[in-house]
LOZAZA-103743 format. One record per residue: residue number from 1; residue in one letter; x, y, z of N, C-alpha, C, CB in turn. Coordinates in nm, 4 decimals, always signed. Glycine has a CB too. Example, Ala and Ser with C-alpha at 12.3 -4.5 7.8 and 13.67 -1.06 7.14 Angstrom:
<nodes>
<resi: 1; resn: A; n.c1: +1.3190; n.c2: -0.5690; n.c3: +0.7800; ca.c1: +1.2300; ca.c2: -0.4500; ca.c3: +0.7800; c.c1: +1.3200; c.c2: -0.3300; c.c3: +0.7800; cb.c1: +1.1308; cb.c2: -0.4473; cb.c3: +0.9046> .
<resi: 2; resn: S; n.c1: +1.2850; n.c2: -0.2250; n.c3: +0.7080; ca.c1: +1.3670; ca.c2: -0.1060; ca.c3: +0.7140; c.c1: +1.2900; c.c2: +0.0030; c.c3: +0.7870; cb.c1: +1.4084; cb.c2: -0.0598; cb.c3: +0.5725> .
</nodes>
This chain:
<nodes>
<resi: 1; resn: X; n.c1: -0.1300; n.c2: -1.1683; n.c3: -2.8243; ca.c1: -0.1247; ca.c2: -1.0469; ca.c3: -2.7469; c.c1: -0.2063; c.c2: -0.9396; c.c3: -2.8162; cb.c1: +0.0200; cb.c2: -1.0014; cb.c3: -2.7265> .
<resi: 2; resn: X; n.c1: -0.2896; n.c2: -0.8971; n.c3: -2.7626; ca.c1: -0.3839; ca.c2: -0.8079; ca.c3: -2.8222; c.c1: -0.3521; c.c2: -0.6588; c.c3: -2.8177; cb.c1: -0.5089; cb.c2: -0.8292; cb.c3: -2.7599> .
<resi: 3; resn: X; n.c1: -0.3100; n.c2: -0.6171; n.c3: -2.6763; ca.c1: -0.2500; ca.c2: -0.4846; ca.c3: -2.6958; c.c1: -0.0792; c.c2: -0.4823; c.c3: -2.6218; cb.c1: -0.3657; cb.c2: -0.3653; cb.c3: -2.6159> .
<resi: 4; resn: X; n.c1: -0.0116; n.c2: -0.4393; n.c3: -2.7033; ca.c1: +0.1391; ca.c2: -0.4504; ca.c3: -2.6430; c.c1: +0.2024; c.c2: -0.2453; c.c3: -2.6848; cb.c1: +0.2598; cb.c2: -0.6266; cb.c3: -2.7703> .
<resi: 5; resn: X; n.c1: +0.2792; n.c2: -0.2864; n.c3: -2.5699; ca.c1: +0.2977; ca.c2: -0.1255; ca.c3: -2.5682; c.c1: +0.4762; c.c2: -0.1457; c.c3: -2.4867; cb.c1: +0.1352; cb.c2: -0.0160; cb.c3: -2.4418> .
<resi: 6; resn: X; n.c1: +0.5212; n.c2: -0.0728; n.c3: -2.5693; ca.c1: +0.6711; ca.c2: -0.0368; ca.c3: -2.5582; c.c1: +0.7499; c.c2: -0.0013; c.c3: -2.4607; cb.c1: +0.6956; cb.c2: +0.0445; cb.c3: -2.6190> .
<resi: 7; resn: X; n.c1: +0.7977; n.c2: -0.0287; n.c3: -2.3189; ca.c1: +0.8478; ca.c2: +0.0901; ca.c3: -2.2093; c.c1: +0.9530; c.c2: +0.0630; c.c3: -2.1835; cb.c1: +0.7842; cb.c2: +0.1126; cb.c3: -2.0803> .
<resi: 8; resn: X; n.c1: +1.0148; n.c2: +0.1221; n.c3: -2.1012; ca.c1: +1.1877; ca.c2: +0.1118; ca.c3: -2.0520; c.c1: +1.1676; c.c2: +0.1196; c.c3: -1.9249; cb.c1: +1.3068; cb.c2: +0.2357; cb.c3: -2.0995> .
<resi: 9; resn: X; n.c1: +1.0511; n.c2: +0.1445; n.c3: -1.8629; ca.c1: +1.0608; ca.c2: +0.1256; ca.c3: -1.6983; c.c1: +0.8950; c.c2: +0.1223; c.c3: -1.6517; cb.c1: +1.1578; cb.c2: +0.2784; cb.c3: -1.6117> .
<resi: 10; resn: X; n.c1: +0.9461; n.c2: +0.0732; n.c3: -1.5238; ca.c1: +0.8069; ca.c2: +0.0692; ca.c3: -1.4131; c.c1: +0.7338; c.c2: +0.2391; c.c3: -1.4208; cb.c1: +0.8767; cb.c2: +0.0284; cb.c3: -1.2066> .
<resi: 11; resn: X; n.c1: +0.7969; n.c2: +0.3296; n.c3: -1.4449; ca.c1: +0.7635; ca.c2: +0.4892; ca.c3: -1.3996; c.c1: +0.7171; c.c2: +0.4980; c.c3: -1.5512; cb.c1: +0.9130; cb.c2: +0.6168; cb.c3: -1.3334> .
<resi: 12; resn: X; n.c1: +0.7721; n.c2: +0.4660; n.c3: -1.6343; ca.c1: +0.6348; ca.c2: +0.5065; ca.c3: -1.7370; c.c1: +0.5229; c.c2: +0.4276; c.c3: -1.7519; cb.c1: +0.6681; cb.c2: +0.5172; cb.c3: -1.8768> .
<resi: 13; resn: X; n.c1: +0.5446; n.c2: +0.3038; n.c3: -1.7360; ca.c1: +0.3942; ca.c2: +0.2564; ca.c3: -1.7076; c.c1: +0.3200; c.c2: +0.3181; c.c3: -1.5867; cb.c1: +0.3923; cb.c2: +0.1025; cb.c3: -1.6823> .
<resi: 14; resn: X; n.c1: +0.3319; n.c2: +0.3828; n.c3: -1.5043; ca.c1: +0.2958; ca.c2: +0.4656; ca.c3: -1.3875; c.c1: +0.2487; c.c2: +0.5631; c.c3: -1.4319; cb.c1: +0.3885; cb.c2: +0.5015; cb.c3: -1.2993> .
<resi: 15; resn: X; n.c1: +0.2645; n.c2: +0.6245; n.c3: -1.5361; ca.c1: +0.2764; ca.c2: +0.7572; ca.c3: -1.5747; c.c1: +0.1443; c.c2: +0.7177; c.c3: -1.6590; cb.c1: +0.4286; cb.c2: +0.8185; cb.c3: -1.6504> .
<resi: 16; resn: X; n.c1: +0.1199; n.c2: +0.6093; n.c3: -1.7552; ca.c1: +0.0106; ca.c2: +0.5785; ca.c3: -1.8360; c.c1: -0.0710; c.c2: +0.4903; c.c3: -1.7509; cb.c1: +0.0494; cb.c2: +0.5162; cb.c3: -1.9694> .
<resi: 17; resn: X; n.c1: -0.0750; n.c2: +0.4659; n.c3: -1.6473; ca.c1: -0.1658; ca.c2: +0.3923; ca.c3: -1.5637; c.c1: -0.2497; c.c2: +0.4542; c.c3: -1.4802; cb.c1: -0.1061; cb.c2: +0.3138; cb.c3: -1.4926> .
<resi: 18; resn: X; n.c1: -0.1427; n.c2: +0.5928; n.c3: -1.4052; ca.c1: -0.2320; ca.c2: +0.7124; ca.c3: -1.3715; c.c1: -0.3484; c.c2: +0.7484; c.c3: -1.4461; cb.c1: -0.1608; cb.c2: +0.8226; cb.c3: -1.3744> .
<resi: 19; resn: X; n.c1: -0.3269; n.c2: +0.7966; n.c3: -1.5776; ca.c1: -0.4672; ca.c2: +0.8481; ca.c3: -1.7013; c.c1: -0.5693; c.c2: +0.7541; c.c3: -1.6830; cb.c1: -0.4295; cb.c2: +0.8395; cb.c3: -1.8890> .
<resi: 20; resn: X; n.c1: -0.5238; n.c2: +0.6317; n.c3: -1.6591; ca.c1: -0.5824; ca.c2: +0.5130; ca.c3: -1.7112; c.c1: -0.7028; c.c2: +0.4633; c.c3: -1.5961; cb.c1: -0.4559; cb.c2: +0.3966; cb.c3: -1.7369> .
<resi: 21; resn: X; n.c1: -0.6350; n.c2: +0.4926; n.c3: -1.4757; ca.c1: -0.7389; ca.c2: +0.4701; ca.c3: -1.3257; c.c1: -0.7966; c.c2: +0.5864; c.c3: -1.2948; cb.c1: -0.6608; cb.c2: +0.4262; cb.c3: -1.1793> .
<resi: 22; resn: X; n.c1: -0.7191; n.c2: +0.6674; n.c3: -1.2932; ca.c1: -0.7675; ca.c2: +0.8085; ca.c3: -1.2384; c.c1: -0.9458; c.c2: +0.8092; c.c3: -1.1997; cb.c1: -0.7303; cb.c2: +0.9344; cb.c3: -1.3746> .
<resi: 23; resn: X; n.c1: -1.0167; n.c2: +0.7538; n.c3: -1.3804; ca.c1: -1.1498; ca.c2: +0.8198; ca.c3: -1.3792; c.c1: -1.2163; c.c2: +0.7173; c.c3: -1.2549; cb.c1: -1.2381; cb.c2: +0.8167; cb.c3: -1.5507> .
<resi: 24; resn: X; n.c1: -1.1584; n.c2: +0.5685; n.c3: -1.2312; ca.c1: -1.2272; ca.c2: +0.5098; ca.c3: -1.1389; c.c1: -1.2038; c.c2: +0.5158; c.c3: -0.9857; cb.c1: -1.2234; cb.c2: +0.3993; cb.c3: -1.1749> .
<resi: 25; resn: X; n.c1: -1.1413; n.c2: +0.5673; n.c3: -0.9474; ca.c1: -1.0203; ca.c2: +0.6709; ca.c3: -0.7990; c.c1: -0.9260; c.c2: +0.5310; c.c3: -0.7743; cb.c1: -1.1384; cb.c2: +0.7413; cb.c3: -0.5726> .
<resi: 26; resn: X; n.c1: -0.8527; n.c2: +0.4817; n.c3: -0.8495; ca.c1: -0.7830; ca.c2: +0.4450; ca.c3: -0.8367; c.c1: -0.6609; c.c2: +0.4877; c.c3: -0.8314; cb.c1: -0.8051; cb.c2: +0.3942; cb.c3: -0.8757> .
<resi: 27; resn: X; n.c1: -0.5730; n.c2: +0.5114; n.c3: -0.7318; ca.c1: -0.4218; ca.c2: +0.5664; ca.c3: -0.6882; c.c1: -0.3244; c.c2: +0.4742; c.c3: -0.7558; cb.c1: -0.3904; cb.c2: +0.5633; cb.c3: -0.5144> .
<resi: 28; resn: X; n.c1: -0.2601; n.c2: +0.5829; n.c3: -0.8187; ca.c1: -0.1119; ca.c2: +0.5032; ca.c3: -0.8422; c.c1: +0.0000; c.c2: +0.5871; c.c3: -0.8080; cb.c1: -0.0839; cb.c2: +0.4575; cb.c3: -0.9984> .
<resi: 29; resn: X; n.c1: +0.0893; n.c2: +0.5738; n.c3: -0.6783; ca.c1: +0.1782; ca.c2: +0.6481; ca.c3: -0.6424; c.c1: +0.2863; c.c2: +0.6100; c.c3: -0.6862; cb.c1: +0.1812; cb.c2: +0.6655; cb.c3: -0.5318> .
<resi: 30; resn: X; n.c1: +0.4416; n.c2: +0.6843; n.c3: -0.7295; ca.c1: +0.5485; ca.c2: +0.6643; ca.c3: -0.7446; c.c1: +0.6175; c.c2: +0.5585; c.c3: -0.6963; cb.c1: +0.5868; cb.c2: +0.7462; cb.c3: -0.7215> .
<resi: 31; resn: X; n.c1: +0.6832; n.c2: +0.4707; n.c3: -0.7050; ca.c1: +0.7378; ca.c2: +0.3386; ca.c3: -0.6985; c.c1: +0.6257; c.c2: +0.2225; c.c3: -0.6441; cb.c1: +0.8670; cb.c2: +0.3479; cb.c3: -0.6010> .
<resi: 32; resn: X; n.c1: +0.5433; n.c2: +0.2292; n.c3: -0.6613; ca.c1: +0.4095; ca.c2: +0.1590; ca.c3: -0.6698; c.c1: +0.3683; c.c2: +0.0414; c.c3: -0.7020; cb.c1: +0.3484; cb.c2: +0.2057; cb.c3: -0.7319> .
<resi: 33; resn: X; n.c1: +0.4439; n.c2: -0.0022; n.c3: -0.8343; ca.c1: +0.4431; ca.c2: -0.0985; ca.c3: -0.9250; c.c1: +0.5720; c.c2: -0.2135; c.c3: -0.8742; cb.c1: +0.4623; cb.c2: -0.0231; cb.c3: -1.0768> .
<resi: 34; resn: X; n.c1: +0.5231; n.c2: -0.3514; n.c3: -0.8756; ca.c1: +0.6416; ca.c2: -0.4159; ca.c3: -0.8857; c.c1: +0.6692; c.c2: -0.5281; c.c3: -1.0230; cb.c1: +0.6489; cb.c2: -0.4851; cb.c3: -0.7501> .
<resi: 35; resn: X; n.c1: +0.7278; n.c2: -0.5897; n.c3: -1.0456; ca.c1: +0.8020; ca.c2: -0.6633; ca.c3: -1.1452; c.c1: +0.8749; c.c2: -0.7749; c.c3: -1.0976; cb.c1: +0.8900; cb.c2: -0.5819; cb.c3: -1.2106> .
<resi: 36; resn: X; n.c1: +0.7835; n.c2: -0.8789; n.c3: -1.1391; ca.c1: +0.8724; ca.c2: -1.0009; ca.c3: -1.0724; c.c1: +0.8676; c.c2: -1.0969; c.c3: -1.1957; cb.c1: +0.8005; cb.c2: -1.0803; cb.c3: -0.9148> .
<resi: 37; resn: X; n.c1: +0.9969; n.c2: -1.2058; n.c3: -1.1857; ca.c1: +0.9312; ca.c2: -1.3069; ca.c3: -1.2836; c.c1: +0.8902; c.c2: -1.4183; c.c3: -1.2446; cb.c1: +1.0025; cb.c2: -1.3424; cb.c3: -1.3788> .
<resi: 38; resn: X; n.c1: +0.8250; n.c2: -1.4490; n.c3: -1.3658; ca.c1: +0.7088; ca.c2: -1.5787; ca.c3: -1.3435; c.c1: +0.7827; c.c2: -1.6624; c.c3: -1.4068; cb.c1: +0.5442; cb.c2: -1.5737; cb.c3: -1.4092> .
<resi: 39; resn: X; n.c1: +0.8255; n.c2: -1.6910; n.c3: -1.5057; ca.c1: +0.9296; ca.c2: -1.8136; ca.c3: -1.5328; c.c1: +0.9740; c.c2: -1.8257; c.c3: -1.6861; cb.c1: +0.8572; cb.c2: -1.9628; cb.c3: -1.4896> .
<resi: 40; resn: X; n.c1: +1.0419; n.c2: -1.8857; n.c3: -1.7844; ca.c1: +1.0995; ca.c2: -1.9076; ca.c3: -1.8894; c.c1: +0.9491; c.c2: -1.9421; c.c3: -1.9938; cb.c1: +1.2213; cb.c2: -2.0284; cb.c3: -1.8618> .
<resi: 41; resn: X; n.c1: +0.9602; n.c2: -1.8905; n.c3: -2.1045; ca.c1: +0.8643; ca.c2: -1.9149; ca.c3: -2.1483; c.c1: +0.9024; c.c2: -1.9478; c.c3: -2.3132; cb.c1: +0.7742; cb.c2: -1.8090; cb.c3: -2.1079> .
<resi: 42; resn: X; n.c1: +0.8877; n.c2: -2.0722; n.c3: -2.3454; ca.c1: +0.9625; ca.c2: -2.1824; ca.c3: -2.4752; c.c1: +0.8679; c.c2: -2.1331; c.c3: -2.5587; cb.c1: +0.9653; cb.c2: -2.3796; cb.c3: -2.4645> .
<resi: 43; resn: X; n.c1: +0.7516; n.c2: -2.1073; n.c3: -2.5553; ca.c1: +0.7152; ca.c2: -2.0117; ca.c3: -2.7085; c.c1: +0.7648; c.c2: -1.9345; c.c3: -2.7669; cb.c1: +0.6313; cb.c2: -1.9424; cb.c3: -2.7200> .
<resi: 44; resn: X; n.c1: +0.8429; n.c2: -1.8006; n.c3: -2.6796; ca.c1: +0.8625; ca.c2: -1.7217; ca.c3: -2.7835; c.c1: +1.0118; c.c2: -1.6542; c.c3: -2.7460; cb.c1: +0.7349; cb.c2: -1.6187; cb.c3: -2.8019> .
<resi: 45; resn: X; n.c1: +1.0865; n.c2: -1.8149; n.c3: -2.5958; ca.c1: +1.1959; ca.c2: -1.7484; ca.c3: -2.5897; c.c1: +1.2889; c.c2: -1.6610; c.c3: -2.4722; cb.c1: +1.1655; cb.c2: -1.6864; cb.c3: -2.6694> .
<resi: 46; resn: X; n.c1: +1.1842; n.c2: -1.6113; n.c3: -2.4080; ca.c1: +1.2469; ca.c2: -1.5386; ca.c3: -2.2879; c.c1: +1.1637; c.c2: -1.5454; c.c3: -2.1955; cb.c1: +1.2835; cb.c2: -1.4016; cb.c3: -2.3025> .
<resi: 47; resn: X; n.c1: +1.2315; n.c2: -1.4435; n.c3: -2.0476; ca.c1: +1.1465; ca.c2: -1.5376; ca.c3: -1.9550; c.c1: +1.0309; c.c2: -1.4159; c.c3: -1.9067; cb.c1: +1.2529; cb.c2: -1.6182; cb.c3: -1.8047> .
<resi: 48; resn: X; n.c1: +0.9288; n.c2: -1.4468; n.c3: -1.8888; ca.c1: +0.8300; ca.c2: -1.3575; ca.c3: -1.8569; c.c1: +0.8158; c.c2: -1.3100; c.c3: -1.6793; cb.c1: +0.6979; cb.c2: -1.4319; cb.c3: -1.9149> .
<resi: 49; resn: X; n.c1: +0.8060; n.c2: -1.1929; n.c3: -1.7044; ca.c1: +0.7963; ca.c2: -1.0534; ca.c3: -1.5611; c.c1: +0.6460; c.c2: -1.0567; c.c3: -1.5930; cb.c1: +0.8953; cb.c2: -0.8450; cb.c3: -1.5849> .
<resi: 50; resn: X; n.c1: +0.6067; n.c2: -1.0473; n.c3: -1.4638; ca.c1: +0.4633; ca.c2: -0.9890; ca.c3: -1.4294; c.c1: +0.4219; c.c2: -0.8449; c.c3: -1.3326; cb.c1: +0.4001; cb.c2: -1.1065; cb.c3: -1.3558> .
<resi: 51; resn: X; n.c1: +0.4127; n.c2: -0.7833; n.c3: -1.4136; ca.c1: +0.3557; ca.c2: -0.6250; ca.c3: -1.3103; c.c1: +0.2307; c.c2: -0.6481; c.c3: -1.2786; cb.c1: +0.3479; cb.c2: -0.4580; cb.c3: -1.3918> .
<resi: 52; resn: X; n.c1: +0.2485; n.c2: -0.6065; n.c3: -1.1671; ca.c1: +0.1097; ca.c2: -0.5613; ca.c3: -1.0895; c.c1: +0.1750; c.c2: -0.4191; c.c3: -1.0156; cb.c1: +0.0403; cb.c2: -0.7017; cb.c3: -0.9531> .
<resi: 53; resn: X; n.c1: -0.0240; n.c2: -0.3714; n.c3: -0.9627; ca.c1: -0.0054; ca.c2: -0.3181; ca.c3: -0.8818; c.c1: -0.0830; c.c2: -0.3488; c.c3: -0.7168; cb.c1: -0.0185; cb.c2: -0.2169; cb.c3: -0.9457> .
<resi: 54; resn: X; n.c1: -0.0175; n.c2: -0.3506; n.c3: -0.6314; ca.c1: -0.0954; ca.c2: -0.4518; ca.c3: -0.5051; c.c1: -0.1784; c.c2: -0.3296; c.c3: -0.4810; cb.c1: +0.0093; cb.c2: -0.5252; cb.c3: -0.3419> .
<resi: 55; resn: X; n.c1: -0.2769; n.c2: -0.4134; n.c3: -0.4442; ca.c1: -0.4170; ca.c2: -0.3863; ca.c3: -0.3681; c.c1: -0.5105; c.c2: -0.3508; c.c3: -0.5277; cb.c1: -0.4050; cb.c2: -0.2184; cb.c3: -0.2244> .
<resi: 56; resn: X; n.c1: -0.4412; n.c2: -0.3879; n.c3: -0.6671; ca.c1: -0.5344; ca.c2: -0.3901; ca.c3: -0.7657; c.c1: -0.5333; c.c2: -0.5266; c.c3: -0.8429; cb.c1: -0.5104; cb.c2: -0.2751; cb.c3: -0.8540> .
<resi: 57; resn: X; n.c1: -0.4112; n.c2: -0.5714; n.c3: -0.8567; ca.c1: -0.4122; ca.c2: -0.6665; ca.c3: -0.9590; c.c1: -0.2382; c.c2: -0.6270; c.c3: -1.0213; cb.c1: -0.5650; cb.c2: -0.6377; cb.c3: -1.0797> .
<resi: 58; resn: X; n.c1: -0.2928; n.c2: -0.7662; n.c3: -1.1337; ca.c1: -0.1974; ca.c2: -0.7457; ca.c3: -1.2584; c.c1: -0.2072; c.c2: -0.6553; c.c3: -1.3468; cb.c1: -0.1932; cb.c2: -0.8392; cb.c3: -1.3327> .
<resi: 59; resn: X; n.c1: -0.0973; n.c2: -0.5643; n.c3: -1.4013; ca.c1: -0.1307; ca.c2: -0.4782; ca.c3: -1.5009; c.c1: -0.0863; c.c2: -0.5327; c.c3: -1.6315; cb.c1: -0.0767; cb.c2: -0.3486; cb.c3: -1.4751> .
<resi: 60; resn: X; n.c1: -0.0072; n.c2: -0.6371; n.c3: -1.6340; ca.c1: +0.1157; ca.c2: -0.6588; ca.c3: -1.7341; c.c1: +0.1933; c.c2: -0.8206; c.c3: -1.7188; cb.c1: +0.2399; cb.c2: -0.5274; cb.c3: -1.6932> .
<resi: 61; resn: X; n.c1: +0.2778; n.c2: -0.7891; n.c3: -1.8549; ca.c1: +0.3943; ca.c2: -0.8734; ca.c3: -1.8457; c.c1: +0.4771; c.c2: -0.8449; c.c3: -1.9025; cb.c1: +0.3893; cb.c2: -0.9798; cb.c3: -1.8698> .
<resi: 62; resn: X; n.c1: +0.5932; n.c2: -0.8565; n.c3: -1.9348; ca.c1: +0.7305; ca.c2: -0.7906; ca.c3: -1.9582; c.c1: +0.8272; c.c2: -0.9241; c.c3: -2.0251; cb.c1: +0.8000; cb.c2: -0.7214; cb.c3: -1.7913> .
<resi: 63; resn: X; n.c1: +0.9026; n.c2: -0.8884; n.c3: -2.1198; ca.c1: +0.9938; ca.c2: -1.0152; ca.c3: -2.1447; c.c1: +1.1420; c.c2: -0.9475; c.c3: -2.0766; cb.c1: +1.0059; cb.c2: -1.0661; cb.c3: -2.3411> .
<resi: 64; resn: X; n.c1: +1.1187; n.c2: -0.8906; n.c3: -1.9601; ca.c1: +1.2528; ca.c2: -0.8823; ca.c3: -1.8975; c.c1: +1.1925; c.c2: -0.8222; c.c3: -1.7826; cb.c1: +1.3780; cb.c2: -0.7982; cb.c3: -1.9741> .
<resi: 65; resn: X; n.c1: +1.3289; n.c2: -0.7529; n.c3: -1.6869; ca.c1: +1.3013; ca.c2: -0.7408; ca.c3: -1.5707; c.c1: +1.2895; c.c2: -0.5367; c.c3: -1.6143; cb.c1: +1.4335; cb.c2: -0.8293; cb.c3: -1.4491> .
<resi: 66; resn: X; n.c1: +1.2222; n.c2: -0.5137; n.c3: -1.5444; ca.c1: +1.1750; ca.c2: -0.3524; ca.c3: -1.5131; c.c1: +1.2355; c.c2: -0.2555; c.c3: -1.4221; cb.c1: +1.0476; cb.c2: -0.3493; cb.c3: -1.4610> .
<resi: 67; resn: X; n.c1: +1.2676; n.c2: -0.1991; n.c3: -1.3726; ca.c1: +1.2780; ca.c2: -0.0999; ca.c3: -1.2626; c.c1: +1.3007; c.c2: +0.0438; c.c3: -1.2419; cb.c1: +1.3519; cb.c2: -0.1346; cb.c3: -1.2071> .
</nodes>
């Protein structure tokens, strides 16, 4: 994992994803983001969540669920 970053919810990654698109006009509105999981993962233990945001992509993954 090359860059990993700390959160407690979908709204602060929202909050650092805004800064992050802004310069290319990419929108990120309030409940925006979803969090689903993708399945158990025996490397390192727990089961992996995937964020995206639709109509961009994946932003993420999560070793739990978000909201």
């Amino acid at each position: 994992m090359k860059t990993v970053r700390e959160v407690s919810s979908l709204s602060e990654i929202e909050h650092w994803l805004r800064s992050e698109l802004a310069p290319f006009g990419v929108a990120v509105s309030a409940g925006s983001l979803t969090c689903e999981r993708l399945s158990f993962d025996e490397r390192v233990g727990w089961d992996t969540h995937q964020i995206a945001l639709p109509g961009y992509g994946v932003i993420g993954q999560s070793n739990g669920p978000l909201t």
